[in-house]
C-alpha positions in Angstrom: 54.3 -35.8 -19.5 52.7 -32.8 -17.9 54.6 -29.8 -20.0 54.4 -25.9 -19.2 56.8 -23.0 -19.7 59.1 -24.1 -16.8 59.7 -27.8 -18.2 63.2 -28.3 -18.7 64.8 -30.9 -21.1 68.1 -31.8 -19.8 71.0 -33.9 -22.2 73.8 -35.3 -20.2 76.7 -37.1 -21.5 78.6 -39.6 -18.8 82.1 -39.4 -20.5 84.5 -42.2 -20.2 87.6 -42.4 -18.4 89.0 -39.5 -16.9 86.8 -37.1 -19.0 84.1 -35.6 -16.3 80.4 -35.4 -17.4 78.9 -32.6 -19.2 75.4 -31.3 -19.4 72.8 -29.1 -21.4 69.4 -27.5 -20.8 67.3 -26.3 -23.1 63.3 -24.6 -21.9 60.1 -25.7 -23.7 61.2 -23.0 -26.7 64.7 -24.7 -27.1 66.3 -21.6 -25.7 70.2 -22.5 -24.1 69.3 -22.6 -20.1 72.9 -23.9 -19.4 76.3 -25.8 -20.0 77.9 -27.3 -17.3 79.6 -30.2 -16.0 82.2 -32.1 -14.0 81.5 -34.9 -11.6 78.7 -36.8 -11.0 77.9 -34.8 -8.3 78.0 -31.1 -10.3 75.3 -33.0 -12.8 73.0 -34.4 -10.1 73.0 -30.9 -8.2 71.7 -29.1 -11.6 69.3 -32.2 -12.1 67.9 -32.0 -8.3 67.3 -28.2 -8.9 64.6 -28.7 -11.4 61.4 -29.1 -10.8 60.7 -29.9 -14.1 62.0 -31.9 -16.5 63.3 -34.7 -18.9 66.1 -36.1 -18.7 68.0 -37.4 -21.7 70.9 -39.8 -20.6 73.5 -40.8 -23.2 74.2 -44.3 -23.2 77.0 -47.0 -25.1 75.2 -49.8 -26.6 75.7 -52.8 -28.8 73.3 -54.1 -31.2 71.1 -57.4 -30.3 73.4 -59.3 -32.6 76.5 -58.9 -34.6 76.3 -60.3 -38.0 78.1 -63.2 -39.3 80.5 -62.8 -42.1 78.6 -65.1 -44.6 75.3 -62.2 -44.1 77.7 -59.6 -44.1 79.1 -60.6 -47.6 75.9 -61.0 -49.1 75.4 -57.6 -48.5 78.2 -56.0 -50.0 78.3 -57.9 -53.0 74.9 -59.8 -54.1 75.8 -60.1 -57.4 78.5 -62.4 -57.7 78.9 -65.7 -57.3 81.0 -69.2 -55.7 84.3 -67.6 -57.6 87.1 -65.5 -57.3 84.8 -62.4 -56.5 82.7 -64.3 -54.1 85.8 -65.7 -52.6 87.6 -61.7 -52.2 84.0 -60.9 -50.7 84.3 -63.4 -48.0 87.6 -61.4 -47.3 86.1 -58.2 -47.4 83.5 -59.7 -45.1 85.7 -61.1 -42.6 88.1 -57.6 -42.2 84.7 -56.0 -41.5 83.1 -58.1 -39.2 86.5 -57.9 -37.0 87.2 -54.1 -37.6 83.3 -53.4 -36.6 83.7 -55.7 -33.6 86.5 -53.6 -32.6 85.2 -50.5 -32.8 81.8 -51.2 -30.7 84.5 -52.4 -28.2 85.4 -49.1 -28.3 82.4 -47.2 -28.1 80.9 -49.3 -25.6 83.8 -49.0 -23.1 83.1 -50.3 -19.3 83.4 -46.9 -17.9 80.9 -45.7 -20.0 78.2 -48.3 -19.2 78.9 -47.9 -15.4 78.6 -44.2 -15.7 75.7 -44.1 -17.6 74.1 -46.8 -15.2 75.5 -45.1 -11.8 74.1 -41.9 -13.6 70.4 -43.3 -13.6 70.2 -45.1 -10.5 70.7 -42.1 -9.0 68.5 -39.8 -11.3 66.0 -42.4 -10.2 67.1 -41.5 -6.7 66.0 -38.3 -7.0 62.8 -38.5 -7.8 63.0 -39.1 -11.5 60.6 -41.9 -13.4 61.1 -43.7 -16.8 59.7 -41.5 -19.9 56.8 -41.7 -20.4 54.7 -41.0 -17.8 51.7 -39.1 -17.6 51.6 -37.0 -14.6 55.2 -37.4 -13.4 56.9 -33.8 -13.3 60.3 -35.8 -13.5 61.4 -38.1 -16.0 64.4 -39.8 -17.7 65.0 -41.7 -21.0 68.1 -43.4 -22.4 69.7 -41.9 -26.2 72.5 -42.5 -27.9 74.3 -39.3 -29.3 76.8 -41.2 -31.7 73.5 -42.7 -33.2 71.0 -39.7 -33.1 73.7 -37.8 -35.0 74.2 -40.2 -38.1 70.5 -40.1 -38.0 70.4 -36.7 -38.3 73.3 -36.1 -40.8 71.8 -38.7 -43.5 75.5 -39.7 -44.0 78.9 -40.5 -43.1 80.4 -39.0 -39.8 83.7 -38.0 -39.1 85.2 -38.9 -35.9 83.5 -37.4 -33.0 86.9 -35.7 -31.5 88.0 -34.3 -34.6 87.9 -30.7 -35.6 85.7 -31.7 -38.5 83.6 -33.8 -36.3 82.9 -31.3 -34.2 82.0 -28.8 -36.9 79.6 -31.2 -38.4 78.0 -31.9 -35.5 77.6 -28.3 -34.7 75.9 -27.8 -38.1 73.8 -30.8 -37.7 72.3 -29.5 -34.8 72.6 -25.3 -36.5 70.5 -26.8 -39.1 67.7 -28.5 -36.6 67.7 -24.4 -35.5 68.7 -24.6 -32.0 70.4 -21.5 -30.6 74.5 -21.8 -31.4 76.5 -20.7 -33.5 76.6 -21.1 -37.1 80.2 -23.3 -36.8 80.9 -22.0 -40.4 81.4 -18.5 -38.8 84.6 -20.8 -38.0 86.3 -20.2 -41.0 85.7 -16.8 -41.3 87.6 -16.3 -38.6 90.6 -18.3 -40.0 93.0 -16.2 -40.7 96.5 -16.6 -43.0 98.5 -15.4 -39.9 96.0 -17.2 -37.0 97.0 -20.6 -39.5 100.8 -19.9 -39.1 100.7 -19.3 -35.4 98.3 -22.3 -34.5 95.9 -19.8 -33.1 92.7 -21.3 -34.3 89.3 -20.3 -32.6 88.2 -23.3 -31.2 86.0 -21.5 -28.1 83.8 -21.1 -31.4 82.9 -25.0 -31.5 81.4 -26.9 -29.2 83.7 -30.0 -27.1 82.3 -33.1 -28.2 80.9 -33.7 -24.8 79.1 -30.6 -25.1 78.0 -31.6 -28.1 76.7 -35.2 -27.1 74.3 -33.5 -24.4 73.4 -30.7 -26.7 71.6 -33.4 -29.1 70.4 -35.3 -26.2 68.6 -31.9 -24.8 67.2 -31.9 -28.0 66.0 -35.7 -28.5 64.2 -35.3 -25.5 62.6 -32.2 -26.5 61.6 -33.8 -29.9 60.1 -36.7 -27.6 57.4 -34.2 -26.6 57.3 -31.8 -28.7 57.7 -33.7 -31.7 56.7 -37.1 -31.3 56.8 -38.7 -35.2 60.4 -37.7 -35.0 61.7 -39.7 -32.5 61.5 -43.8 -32.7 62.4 -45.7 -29.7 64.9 -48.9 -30.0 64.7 -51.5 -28.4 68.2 -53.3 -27.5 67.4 -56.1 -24.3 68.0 -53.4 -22.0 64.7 -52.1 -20.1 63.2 -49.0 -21.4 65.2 -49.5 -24.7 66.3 -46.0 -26.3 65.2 -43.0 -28.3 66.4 -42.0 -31.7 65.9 -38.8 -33.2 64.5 -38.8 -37.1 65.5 -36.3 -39.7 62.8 -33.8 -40.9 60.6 -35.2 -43.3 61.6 -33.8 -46.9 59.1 -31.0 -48.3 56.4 -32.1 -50.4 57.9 -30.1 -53.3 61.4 -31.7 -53.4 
């Protein structure tokens, strides 16, 4: 991809339900361009205005396979046996594999997909080509912002609406040094009396949709910028997906 000062990298998140989508542009330095949203046709308008630009698309996905119970149990406990332990294992297993099964339902909601897919037909519409291209000024690639941000933390997440989830995802990206806020300025601002009258600063975090494009900006800024930190996935779907990779650890830790 052709890139110059003016190259925009653009994350939008399609929402689900009755939410509206939300977008983010950062320029070639990762400075904040814009945060907008709304309906389709708010994000398409900013998209058609840029000359350009990639295109990061948030997408719901399931993996190729699920696993079966048997490989899930081996998993969590190797070590024992045909016995009592190897029969609570099984258990274990089986409560997994239906509450994980459940929870992809979830994430990967109809209205979602459709969004997501609506969102790209129409990106495509406008000019826009599959990353990456050479010499195309307009492109588009698919991410996943639930995944690029457990990639990122190195650990567990805490649910994406949450006040804590939004806080650690605010930090996650603080700490990949784009330009926000330090959301631990947060609880500075916390006050004994704020506390008693539910008067919490929220307008200092980020909504998760926000949130979602913000690290979708970014992935598609490290998919040029940054190329060994960002793998592409493949799931059946054309074009598969991009992931972003943490920072590789200093040679002297």
């Amino acid at each position: 991809m052709m890139v110059s000062s003016r190259t925009v990298f653009l994350g939008i998140d399609p929402g689900s339900g009755r939410e509206g989508m939300t977008y983010v542009a950062l320029d070639a330095e990762k400075r904040l361009l814009a945060i907008g949203g709304g309906k389709i046709q708010d994000v398409l308008a900013y998209a058609a205005g840029q000359a350009e630009v990639l295109a990061a698309v948030n997408h719901f996905y399931k993996p190729s396979r699920e696993l079966p119970a048997t490989e899930i149990q081996q998993r969590l406990f190797p070590e024992f046996g045909d016995d009592l332990f190897g029969r609570l294992r099984k258990e274990v297993a089986e409560r997994l594999e239906s509450n994980t099964a459940a929870g992809l339902a979830e994430k990967d909601s109809r209205s979602a997909r459709q969004r997501s897919g609506l969102l790209v037909q129409q990106l495509q519409g406008l000019g826009y080509q599959r990353f990456p291209m050479e010499e195309e000024n307009r492109q588009w690639l698919r991410f996943s912002a639930q995944a690029a941000f457990y990639s990122l933390s190195g650990g567990r997440l805490f649910e994406a609406r949450s006040l804590e989830g939004r806080l650690q995802r605010q930090l996650i990206l603080f700490e990949e040094k784009l330009p926000i806020k330090d959301p631990m300025d947060f609880f500075e601002e916390v006050t004994r009396r704020r506390l008693l009258l539910g008067r919490l600063p929220y307008e200092m975090i980020y909504a998760p949709g926000e949130l979602n494009a913000l690290v979708g900006a970014y992935t598609a800024w490290l998919a040029v910028f940054d190329e060994q930190r960002v793998k592409k996935e493949e799931d059946g779907s054309e074009g598969g997906w991009y992931l972003p990779l943490p920072p590789a650890p200093a040679e002297n830790e």
